[in-house]
C-alpha positions in Angstrom: 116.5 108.7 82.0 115.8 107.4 85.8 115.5 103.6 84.4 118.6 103.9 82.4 120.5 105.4 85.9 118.5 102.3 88.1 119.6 100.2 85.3 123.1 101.1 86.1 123.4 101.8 89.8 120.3 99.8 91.8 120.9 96.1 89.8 123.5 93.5 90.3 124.4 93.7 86.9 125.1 97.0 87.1 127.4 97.1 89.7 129.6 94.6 88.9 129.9 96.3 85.2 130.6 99.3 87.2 133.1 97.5 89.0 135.3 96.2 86.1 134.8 99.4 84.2 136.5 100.9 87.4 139.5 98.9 87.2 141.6 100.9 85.1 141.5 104.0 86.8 141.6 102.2 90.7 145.1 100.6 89.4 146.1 104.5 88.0 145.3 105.6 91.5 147.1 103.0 92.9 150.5 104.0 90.7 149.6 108.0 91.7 150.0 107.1 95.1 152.7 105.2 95.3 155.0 107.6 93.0 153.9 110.3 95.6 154.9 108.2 98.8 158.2 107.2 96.7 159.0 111.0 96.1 158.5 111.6 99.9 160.9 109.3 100.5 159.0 106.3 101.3 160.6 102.8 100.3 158.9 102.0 96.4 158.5 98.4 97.9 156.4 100.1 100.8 155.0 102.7 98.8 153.1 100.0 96.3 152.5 97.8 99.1 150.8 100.8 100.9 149.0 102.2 98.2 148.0 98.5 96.6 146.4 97.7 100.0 144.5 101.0 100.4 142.9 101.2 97.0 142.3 97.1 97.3 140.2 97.4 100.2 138.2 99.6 98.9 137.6 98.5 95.7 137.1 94.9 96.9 134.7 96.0 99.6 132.8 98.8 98.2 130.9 96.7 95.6 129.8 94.1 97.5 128.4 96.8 100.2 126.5 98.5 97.4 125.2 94.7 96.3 123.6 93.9 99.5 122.1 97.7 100.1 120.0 97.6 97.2 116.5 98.1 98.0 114.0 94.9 96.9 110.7 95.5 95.4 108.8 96.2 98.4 111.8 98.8 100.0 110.0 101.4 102.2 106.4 99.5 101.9 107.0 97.1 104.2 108.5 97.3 108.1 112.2 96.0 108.0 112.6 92.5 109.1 115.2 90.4 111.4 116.3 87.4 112.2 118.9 86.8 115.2 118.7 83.0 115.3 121.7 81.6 114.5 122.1 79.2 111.3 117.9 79.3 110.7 118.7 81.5 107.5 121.5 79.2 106.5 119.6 76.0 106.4 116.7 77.8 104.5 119.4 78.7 101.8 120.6 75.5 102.1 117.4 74.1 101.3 116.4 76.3 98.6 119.1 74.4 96.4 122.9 74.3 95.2 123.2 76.9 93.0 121.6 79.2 95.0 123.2 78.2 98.3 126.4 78.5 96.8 125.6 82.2 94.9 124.4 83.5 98.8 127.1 81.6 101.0 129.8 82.5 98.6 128.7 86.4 97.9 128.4 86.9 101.7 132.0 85.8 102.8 133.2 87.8 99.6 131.9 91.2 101.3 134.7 91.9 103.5 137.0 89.6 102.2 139.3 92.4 100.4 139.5 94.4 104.1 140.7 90.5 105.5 143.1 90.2 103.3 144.6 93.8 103.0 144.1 95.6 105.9 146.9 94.1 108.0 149.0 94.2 105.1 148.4 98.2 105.3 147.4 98.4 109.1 149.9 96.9 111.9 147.3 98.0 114.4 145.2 95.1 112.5 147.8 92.5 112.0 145.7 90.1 114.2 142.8 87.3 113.2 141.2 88.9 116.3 141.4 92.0 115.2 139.9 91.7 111.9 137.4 89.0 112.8 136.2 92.0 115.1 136.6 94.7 112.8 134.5 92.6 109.8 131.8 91.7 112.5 131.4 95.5 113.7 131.1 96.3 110.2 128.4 93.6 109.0 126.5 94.4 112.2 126.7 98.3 111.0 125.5 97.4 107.4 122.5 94.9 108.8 121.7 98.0 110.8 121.1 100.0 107.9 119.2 97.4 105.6 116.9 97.4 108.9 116.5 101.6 109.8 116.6 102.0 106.0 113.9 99.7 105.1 115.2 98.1 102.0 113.1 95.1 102.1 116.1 92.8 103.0 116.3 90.6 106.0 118.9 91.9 108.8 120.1 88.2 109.7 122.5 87.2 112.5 123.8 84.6 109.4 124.9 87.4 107.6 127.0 88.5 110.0 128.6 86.0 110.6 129.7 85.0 106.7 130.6 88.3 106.8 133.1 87.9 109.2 134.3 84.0 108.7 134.9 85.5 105.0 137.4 88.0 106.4 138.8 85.6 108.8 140.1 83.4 106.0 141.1 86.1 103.8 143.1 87.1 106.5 144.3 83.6 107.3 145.3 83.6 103.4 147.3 86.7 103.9 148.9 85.4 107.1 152.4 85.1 105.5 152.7 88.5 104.4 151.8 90.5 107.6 152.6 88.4 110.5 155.9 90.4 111.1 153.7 93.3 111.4 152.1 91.9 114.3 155.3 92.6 116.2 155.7 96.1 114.5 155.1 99.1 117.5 154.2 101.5 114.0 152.9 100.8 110.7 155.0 103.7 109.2 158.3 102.0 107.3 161.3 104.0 107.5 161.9 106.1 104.8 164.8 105.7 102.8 168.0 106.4 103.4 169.1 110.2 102.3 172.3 110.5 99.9 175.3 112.0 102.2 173.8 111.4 106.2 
């Protein structure tokens, strides 16, 4: 019974079935909350743009967060381990080949690549590179932290951190178009819309 659960929540594989099996009822939620903001009297364009970016970051973050906390083989044997030199980790992937280079570099800028892209789409207070480079680094630091205090057997690494938050930074930079107005916006609550008769 425990394997079958491990199988499921504390493998790769798992997760990213998890994920897709997921999908159906994260767009559902997405549809049950804009109809409710719509009903309130929120703009439908607003509403879905709302409610798309606020179920999006968290089902485009979530996963990857659970990926990279899963304990390794040794998790609680051994003390947990750091490395704070900048681009030694990087060059060891590098070295270790292609493929796996590419699985590593590419998986860590996909972590907080959904909260890059979406968050000043749903946040005005976030419509800034500076902004989200600093959000996305405060994060990774926070989850290094916990792969360290936790013990999982991973490697706390400065690298990390920053593919991390160069992975948000160009999501962001890829969702520029959309949310730059917002930069300018003193709120990020649209105006509702207009009541019949006023």
């Amino acid at each position: 019974m425990l394997k079958g659960w491990h199988d499921w929540l504390g493998t790769f594989t798992g997760v990213a079935l998890i994920t897709v099996a997921v999908l159906p009822f994260a767009a559902l939620t997405v549809w049950a909350l804009a109809r409710r903001r719509s009903v309130a009297g929120t703009r439908p364009a607003w509403a879905w743009r709302m409610s798309l970016a606020e179920v999006g970051i968290v089902y485009g973050t979530v996963p990857w967060v659970w990926m990279i906390m899963l304990p390794g083989e040794r998790a609680g044997a051994v003390p947990g381990r750091v490395s704070l030199v900048p681009l030694r980790d990087l060059l060891t992937i590098l070295a270790a080949g292609p493929l796996t280079a590419t699985v590593q570099i590419v998986g860590n800028l996909l972590v907080f690549a959904a909260l890059g892209f979406l968050a000043p789409l749903r946040f005005a207070a976030l419509a800034s590179i500076p902004r989200i480079l600093a959000l996305a680094a405060g994060c990774s630091v926070l989850v290094e932290a916990a792969q360290y205090i936790l013990r999982l057997d991973r490697v706390s690494s400065v690298d990390d951190v920053l593919l991390n938050t160069a992975g948000a930074g160009l999501a962001a930079l890829a969702s520029h178009r959309w949310w730059r107005g917002r930069a300018r916006a003193s709120s990020d609550r649209p105006r509702s819309a207009p009541v019949a008769g006023r």
